[in-house]
KOLBA-119380 format. One record per atom (N, C-alpha, C): x, y, z; residue in one letter. Coordinates in steps of 0.05 Angstrom, whole numbers, plus 5000, padded with zeros to 4 digits. Each point is the difference from the previous one (the first is absolute). Layout:
% KOLBA-119380
XYZA ...
% end
This chain:
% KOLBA-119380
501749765000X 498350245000X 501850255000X 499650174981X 501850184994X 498350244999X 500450375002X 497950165000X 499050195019X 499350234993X 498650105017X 496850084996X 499050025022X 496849934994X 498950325019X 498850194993X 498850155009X 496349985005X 498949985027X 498149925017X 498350285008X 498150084983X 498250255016X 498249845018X 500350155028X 498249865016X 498950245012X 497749935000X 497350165001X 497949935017X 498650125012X 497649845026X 498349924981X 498950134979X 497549994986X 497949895008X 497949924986X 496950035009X 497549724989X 499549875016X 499149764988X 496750164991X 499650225011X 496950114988X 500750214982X 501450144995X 500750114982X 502850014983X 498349844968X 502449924991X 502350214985X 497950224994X 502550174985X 502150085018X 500949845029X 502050165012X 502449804996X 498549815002X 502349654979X 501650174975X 497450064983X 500650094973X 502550114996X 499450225015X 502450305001X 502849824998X 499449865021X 503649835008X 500049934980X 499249844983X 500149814983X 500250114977X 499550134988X 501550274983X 502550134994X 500150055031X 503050165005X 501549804996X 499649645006X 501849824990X 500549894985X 498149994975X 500550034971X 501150224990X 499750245010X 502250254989X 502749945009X 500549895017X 501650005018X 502349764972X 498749755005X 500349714977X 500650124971X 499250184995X 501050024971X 501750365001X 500750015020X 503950085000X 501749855006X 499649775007X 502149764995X 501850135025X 499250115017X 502550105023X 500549755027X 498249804988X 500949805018X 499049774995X 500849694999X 499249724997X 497449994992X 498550155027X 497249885014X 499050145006X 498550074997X 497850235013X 496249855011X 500550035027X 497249855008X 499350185022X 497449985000X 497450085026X 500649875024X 498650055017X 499449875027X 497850155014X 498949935010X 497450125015X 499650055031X 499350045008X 499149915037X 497449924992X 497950184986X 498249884993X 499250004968X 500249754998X 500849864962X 501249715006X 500049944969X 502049884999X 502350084973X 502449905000X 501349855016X 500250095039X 499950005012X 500750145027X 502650025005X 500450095022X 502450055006X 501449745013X 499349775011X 500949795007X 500749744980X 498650094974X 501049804976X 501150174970X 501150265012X 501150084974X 502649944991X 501949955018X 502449854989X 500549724996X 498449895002X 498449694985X 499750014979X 499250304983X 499349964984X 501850104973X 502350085024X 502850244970X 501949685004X 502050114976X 502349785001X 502450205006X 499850165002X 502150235010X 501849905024X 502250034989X 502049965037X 499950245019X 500250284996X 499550265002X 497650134995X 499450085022X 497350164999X 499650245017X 499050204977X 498950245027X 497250064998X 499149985033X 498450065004X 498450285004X 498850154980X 498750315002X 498049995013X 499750075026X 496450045005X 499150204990X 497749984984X 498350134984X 498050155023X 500850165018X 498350035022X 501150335009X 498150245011X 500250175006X 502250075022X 499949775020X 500850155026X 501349785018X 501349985012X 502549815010X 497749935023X 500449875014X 498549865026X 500149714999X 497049985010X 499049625011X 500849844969X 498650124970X 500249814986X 503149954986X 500450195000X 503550034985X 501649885018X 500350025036X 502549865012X 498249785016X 496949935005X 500549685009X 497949904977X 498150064992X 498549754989X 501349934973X 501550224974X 500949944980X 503549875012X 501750055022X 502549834999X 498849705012X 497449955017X 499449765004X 499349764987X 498050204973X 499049824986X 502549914977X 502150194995X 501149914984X 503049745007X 499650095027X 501349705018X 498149774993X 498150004996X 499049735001X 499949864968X 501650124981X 499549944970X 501849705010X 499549794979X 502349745006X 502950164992X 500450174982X 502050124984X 502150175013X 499050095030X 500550235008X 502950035007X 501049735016X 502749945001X 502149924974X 498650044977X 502149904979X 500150264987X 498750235000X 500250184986X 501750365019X 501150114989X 502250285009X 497350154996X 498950065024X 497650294996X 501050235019X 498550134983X 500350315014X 497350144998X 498250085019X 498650245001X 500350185010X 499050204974X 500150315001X 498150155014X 500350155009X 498250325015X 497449924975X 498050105014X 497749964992X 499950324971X 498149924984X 500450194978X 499250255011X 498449975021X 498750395011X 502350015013X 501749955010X 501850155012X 503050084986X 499549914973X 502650174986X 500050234996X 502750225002X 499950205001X 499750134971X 500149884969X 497450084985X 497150034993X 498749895024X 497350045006X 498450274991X 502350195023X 498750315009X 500350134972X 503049964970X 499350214994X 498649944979X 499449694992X 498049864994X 496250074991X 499750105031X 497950165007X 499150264993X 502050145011X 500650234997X 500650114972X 500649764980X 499550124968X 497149985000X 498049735002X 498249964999X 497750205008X 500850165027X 498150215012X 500450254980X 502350024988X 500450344986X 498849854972X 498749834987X 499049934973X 497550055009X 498949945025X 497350005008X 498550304995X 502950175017X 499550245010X 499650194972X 501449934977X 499950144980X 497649874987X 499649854998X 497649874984X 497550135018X 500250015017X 498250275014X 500450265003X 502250074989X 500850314999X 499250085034X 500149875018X 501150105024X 503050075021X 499250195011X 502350115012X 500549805025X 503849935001X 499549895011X 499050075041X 500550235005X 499150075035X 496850024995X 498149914979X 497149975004X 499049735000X 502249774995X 499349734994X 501149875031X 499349815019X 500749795021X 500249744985X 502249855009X 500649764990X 499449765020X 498449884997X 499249725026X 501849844989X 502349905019X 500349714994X 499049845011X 498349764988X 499049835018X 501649714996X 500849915029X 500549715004X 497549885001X 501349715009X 497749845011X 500149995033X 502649945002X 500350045027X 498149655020X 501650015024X 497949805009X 501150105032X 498550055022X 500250035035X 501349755003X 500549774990X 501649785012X 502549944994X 501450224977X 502749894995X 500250414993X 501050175025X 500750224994X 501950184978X 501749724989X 502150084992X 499550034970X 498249864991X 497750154971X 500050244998X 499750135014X 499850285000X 502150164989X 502149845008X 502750234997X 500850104964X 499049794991X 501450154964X 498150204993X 496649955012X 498650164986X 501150355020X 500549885027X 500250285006X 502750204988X 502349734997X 502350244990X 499950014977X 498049904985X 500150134963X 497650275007X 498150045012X 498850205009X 502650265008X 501249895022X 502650205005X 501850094977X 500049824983X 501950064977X 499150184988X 497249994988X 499850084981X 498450275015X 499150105023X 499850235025X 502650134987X 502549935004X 502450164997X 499350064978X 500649844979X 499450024971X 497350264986X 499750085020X 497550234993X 498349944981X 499149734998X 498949944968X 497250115005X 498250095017X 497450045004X 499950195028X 497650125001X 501050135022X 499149865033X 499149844994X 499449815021X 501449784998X 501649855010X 500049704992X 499049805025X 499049855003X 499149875035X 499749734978X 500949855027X 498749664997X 497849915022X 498649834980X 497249925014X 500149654997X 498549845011X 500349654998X 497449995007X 498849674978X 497749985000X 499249845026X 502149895017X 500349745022X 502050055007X 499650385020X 501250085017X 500050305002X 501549975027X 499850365002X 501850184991X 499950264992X 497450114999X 497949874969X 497350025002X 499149884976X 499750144977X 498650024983X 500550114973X 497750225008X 497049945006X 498350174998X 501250275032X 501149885008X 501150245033X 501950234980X 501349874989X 502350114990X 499450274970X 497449944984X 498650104983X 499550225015X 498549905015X 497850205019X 500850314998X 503349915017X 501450265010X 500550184977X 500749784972X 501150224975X 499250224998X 501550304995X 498050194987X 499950074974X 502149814993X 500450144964X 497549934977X 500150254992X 498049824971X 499749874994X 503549804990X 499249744981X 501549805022X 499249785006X 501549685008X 499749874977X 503149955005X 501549804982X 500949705021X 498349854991X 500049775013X 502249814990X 502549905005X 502449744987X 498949735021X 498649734990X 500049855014X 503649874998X 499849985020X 503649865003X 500149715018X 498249924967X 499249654998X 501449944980X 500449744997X 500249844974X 498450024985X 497249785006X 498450034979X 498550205003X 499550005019X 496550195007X 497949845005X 499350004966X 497849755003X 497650265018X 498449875011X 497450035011X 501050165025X 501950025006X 500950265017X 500650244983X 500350034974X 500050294983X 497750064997X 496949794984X 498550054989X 498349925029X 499949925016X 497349955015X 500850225037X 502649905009X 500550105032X 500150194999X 502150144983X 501050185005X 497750334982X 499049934976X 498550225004X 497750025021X 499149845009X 497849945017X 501450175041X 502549964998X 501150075014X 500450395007X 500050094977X 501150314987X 496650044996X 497949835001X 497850124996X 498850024971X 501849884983X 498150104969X 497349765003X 498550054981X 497849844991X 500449884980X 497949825002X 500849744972X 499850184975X 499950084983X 499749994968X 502749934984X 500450094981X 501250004967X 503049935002X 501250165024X 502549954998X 499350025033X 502249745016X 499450035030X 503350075009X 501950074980X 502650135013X 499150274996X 498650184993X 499250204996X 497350305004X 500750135012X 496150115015X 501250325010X 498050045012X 500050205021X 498549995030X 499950045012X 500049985031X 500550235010X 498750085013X 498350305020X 502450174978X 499850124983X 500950124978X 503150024991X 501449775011X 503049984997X 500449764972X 500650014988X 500449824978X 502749725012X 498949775000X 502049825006X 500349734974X 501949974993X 502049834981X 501449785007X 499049774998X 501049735012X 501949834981X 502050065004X 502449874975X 500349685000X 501249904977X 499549714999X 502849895031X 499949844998X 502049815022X 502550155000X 501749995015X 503150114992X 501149714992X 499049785004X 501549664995X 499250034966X 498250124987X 500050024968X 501850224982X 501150165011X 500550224990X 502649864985X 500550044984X 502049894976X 503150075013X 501150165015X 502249965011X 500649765019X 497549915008X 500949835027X 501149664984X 500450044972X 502049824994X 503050064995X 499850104994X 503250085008X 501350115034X 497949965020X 500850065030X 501049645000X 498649844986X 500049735009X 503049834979X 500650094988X 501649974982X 503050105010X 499250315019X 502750105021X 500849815019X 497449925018X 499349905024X 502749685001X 498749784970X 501049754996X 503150184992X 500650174987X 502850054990X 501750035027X 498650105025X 501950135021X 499449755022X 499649814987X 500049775024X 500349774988X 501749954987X 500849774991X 500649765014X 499349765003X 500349795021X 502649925016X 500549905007X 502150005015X 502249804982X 502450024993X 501649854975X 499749705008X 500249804999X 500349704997X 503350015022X 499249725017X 503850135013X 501149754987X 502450105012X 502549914981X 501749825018X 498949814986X 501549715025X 502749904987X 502649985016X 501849925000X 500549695006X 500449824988X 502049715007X 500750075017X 499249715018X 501950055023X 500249735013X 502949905003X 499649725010X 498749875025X 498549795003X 497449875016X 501849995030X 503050004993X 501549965034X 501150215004X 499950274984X 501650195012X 498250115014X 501150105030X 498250285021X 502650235002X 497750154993X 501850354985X 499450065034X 503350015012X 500650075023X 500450225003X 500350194979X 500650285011X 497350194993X 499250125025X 498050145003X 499250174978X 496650004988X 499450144982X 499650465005X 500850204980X 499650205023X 497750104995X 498950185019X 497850155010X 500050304993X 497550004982X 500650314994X 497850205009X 499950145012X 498250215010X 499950164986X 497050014985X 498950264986X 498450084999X 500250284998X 497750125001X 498750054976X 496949955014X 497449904979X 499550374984X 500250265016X 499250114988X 496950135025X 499050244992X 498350065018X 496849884999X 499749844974X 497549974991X 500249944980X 499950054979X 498850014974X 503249724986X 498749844994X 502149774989X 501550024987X 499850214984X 501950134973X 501750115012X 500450015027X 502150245002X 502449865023X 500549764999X 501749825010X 502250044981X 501949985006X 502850124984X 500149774986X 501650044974X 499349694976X 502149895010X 502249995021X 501949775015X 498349955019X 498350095011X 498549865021X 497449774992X 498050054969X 499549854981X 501249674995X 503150134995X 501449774981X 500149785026X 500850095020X 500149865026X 497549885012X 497850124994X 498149825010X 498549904986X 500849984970X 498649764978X 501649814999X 502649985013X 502549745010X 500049915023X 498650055007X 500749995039X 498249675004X 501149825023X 499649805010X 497850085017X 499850165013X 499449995028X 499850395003X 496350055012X 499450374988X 499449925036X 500850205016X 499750045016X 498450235003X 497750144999X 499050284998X 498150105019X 499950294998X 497750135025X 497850004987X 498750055021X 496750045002X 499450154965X 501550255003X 499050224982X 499549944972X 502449755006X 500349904960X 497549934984X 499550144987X 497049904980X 501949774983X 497349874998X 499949744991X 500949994967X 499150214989X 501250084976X 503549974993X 501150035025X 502550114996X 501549585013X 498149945010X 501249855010X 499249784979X 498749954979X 499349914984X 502149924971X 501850255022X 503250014971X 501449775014X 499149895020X 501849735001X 500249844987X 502549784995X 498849654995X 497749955008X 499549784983X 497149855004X 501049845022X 502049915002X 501349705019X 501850135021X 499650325012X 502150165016X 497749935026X 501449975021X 498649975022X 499450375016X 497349985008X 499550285011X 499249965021X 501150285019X 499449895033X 499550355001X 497850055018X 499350165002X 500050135030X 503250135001X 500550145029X 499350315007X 497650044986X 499250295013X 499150035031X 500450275001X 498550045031X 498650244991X 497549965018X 498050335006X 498049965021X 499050165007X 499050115025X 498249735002X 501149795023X 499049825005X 500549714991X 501850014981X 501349934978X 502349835005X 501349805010X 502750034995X 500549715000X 499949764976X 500349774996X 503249945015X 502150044994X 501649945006X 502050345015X 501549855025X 501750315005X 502850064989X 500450195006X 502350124980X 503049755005X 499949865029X 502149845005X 498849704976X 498249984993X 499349794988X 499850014975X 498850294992X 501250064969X 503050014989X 502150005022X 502250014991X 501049725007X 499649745010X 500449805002X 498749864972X 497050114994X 499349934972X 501750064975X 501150345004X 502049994973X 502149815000X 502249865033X 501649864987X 499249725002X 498149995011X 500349734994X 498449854974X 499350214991X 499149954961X 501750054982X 503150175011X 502050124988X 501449655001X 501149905030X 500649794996X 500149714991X 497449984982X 499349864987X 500950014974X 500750155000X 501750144965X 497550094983X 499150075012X 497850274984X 500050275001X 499450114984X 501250294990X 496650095011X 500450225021X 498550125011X 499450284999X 497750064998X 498450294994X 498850085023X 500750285016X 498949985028X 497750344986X 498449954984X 498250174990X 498650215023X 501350274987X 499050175033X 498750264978X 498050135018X 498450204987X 502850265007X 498850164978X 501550265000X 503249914993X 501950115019X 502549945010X 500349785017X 502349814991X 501249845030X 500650115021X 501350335004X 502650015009X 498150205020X 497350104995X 497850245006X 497649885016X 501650095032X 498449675019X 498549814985X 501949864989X 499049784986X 501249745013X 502050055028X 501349835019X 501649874975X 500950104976X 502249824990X 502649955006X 499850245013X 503749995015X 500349775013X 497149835025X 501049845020X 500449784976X 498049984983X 500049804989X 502649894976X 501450284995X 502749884988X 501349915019X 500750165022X 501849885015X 500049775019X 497149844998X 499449815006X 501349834977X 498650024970X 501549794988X 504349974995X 500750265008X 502450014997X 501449895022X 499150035023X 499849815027X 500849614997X 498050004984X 499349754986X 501349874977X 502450234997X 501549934973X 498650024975X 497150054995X 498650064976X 500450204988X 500949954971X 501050274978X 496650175011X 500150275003X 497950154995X 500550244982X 498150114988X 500550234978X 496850165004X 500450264992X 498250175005X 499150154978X 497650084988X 498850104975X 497750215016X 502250244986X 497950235021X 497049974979X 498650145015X 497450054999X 499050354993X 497250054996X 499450255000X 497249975034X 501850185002X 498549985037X 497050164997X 497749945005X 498450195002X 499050275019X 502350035015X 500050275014X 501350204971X 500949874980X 500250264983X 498449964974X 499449774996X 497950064965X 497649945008X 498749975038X 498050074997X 498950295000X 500650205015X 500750264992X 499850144965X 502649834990X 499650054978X 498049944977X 499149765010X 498049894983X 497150135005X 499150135019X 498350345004X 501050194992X 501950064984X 502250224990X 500350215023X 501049805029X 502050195012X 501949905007X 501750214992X 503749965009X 499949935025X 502049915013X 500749965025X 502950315005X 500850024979X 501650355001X 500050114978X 499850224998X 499550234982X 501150285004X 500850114977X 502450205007X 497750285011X 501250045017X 498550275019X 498349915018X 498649665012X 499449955010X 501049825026X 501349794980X 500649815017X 503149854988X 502650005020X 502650014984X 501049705013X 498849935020X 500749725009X 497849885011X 499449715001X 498149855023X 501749765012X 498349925013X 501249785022X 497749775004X 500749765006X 497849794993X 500349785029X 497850055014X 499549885032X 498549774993X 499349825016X 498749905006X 496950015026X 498050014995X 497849965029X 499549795006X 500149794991X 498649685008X 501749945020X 498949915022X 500249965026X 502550125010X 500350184995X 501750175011X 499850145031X 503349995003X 498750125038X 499849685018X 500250115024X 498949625023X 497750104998X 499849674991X 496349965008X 498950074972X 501750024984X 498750044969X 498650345002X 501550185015X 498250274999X 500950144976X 498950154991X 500150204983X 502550075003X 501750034970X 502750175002X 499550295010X 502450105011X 500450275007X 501550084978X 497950204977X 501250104981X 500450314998X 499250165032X 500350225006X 502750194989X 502249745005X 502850124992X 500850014965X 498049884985X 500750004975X 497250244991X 499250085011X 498250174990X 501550334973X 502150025009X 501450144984X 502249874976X 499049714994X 500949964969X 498650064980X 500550084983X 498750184980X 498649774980X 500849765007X 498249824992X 499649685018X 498449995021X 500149705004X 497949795002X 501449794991X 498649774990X 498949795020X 497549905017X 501349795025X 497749734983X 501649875000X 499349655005X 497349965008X 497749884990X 498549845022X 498050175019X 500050244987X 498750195020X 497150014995X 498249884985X 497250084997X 499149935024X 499649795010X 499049975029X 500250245018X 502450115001X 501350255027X 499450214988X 498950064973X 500350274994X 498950225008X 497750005019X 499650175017X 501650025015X 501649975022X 501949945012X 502650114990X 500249984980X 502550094991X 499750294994X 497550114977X 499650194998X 499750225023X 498049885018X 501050145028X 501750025007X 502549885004X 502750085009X 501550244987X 499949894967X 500950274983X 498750265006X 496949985005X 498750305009X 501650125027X 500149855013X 500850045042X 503050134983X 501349824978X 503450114998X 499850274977X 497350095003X 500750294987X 499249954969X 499649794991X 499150034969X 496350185003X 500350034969X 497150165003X 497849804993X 497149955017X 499649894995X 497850054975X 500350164984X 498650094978X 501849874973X 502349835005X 501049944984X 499049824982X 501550064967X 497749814984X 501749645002X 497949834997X 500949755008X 498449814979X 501449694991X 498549934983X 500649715009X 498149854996X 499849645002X 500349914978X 502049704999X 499849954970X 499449595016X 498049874983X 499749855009X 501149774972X 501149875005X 500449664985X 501250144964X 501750175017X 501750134981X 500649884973X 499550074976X 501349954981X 499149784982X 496849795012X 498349864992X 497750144999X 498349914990X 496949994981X 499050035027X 500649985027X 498050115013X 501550265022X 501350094982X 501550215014X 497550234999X 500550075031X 497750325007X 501950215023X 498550244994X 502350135008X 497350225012X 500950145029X 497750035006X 502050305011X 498950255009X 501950204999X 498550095031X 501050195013X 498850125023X 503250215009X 499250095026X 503150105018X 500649825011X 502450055019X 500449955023X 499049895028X 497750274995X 498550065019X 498049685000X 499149904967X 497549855000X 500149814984X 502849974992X 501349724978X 498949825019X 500449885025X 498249785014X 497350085001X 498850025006X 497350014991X 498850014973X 502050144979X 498849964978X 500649734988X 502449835011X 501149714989X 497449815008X 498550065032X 498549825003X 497550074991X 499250205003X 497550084979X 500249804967X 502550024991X 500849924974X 500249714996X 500449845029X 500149715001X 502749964988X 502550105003X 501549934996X 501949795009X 501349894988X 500949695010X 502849974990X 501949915016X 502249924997X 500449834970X 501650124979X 502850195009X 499450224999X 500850205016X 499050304990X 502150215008X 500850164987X 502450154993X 497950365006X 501650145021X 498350235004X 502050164998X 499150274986X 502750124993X 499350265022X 501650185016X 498950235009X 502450255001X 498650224987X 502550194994X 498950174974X 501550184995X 499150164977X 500449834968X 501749865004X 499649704975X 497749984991X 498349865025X 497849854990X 497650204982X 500550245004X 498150194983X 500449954978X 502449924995X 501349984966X 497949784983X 498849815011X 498749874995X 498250094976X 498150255014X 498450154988X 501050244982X 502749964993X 501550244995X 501949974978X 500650164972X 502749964983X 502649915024X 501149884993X 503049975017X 501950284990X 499750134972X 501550214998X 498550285004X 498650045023X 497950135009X 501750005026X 502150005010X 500349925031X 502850254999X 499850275023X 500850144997X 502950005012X 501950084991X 502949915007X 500350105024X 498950235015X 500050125012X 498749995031X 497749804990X 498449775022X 500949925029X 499650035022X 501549775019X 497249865012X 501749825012X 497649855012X 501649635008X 498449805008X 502049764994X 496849785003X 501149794997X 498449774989X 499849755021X 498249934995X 500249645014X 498149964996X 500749614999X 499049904982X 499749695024X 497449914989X 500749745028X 498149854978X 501549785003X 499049794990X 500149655013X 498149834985X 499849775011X 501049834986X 503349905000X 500349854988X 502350094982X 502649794995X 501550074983X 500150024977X 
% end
């Protein structure tokens, strides 16, 4: 079996079939560009399903695209479960990709779509509101997140002068969210696949039109509203899926060496510590890559998405030594007994750490544990997220006339008794960074106020930095904790506070040379 086989998998609809259709389309367009072996469907609901679709390719290589809006329940357990259960599943190199609503061609995707609308109506765009609607569901929250940051995107993007997201099976709902509009025209984007009977039956019924002639189309207490087809039809979203399989290619076939049935390779295999990067999988250094599509044995944290850890061997053993609040399978004396004594087996070891090793990432104990041990160790820096989460909300961590140095603490259980660091004395670095602090951040912020900062300072949250569900939530000083929990913010979260974080909302060459002021920045997580 030789090949690669590309798999749209899609929930679709055993009562409405044109949402089968759509898929099934895009994979005959797909089949006659010849960009790969195989090109096949899968369903959650259809068939083939998702538990007998690699039964049915001869492909050794396969990627898997979910054909699906929004990362959650069906993309990370019911579609990686069902596709464990194919007979095939162990003979074939797979890889699945980020779900298609969460690529970052989506927004401007849209955003062409809304300015063809807007002209074909000769409206302005500060008189038109844009609804995105999900589907959304109250039992798996994390649905929510693509529709809300393509809403944010395309908010920045000034494409309308409203932009809000609404979900048909969840809060807030579509008809609450109408209500409030004041503009003339709503421009409704369902940000479905198919639609199906959610374009033509829920959703105008929802916004209030009445049945006649055309039901994406009406007026309502005298505002004119426009219900656009699916964003899963719109003719770009094949080439999002065509990026998607190009930037995740399966993991290579490994490469087995002869080796005689009585030799034991006595000299210890080495251990390399690297860093994963802050988030986003693409951004692991390509020596840190090459190392963990070779590696025997992935030792990794909590933080690692499964995506990234997916660049392993099929036949690499994974042990999963994260810790978090409540969290801690194995302790730090045991994770470093795990690196050598997997090193001394003569396996080449990957001790996979989020951010930086070296950026309380405890890698220091853990080299000098294996060097202790006589085990070769080597180190592959990382990009730490106390600085590209910042950046990834476009703020610097220093900026000329603002901020000329920072410094990078830690808060997690810091102090006896796990109390709150005393960060009173660093209140005058013009930029600092602390570790692990969302939990304490009232606490901390209070300290900075008591050590003379102002508490009118501007301050910003950045949550799960640098992924599809990155949110960034802004306030001071004074109300960054309260506005994080108002916001439901959740570990990892990177808070920037200082005249920086304004930059956010601001040109970066807008920032006056002449300026003083200084920065900090606290974050959860390296």
């Amino acid at each position: 079996m030789t090949g690669r086989a590309l798999v749209l998998a899609a929930h679709g609809s055993r009562r409405d079939p044109a949402a089968n259709a759509l898929v099934r389309r895009l994979a005959e367009s797909l089949r006659g560009r010849r960009l790969f072996d195989e090109v096949a469907v899968a369903f959650h609901q259809g068939e083939p399903g998702f538990d007998t679709v690699l039964d049915e390719i001869t492909a050794d290589e396969v990627t898997v695209v979910p054909f699906l809006t929004s990362a959650g329940h069906y993309s990370e357990v019911v579609l990686p479960e069902a596709l464990g259960r194919n007979r095939r599943f162990a003979e074939v190199r797979l890889r699945q990709t980020p779900p298609v609503g969460t690529h970052a061609g989506v927004a401007p995707l849209v955003a062409r779509r809304v300015t063809e609308l807007l002209r074909e109506q000769r409206a302005e765009r500060d008189t038109v509101a844009l609804v995105l609607v999900g589907h959304g569901t109250a039992r798996h929250p994390q649905s929510r997140a693509a529709t809300e940051h393509l809403a944010d995107t395309l908010r920045r993007r000034r494409v309308a002068g409203e932009v809000v997201a609404a979900f048909i099976d969840d809060e807030p709902p579509v008809d609450a969210v109408v209500a409030r509009l004041r503009q003339p025209t709503v421009l409704v984007v369902p940000f479905l696949i198919g639609g199906g009977a959610h374009v033509l039956e829920d959703i105008p019924r929802l916004v209030g039109l009445v049945e006649g002639s055309d039901p994406r189309r009406g007026s309502v207490a005298g505002r004119l509203f426009l219900i656009d087809e699916a964003v899963g039809t719109y003719a770009g979203m094949e080439e999002i899926v065509v990026d998607l399989a190009r930037r995740h290619t399966p993991p290579p076939a490994p490469r087995f060496r002869p080796r005689m049935v009585t030799h034991v390779r006595k000299e210890p295999g080495p251990v390399h510590l690297v860093g994963g990067g802050p988030g986003d999988p693409g951004l692991i250094t390509s020596r840190g890559l090459e190392l963990l599509r070779t590696a025997d044995v992935v030792v990794h944290d909590r933080l690692i998405g499964a995506e990234l850890l997916q660049e392993a061997r099929a036949d690499a053993e994974l042990i999963d030594a994260g810790k978090g609040p409540g969290h801690a399978p194995y302790t730090q004396t045991e994770i470093n007994a795990l690196l050598v004594d997997r090193a001394r087996l003569g396996r080449t070891v990957v001790r996979l750490k989020g951010g930086d090793p070296f950026v309380f990432g405890r890698g220091s104990e853990e080299a000098a544990a294996c060097r202790a041990a006589g085990v070769p160790v080597y180190v592959v820096p990382g990009v730490t997220s106390a600085i590209a989460a910042p950046a990834a909300a476009g703020i610097p961590v220093t900026a000329r006339g603002l901020a000329r140095s920072f410094a990078v603490v830690t808060a997690h259980q810091a102090g006896p008794g796990g109390e709150v660091a005393d960060l009173r004395g660093l209140a005058g670095v013009d930029t600092l960074v602390v570790l692990m602090g969302r939990a304490s951040l009232g606490p901390l912020a209070a300290q900075l106020i008591e050590a003379g900062r102002d508490p009118a300072t501007p301050a910003a949250c950045i949550q799960s930095a640098t992924t599809p569900e990155q949110r960034v939530t802004r306030a001071t000083l004074a109300t960054i904790a309260d506005a994080a929990d108002r916001d439901g913010l959740q570990n990892p979260v990177v808070t920037v506070i200082g005249a920086v974080a304004a930059l956010a909302d601001a040109e970066l060459d807008a920032v006056a040379s002449g300026s003083s002021g200084v920065a900090l920045a606290v974050a959860a997580g390296a």
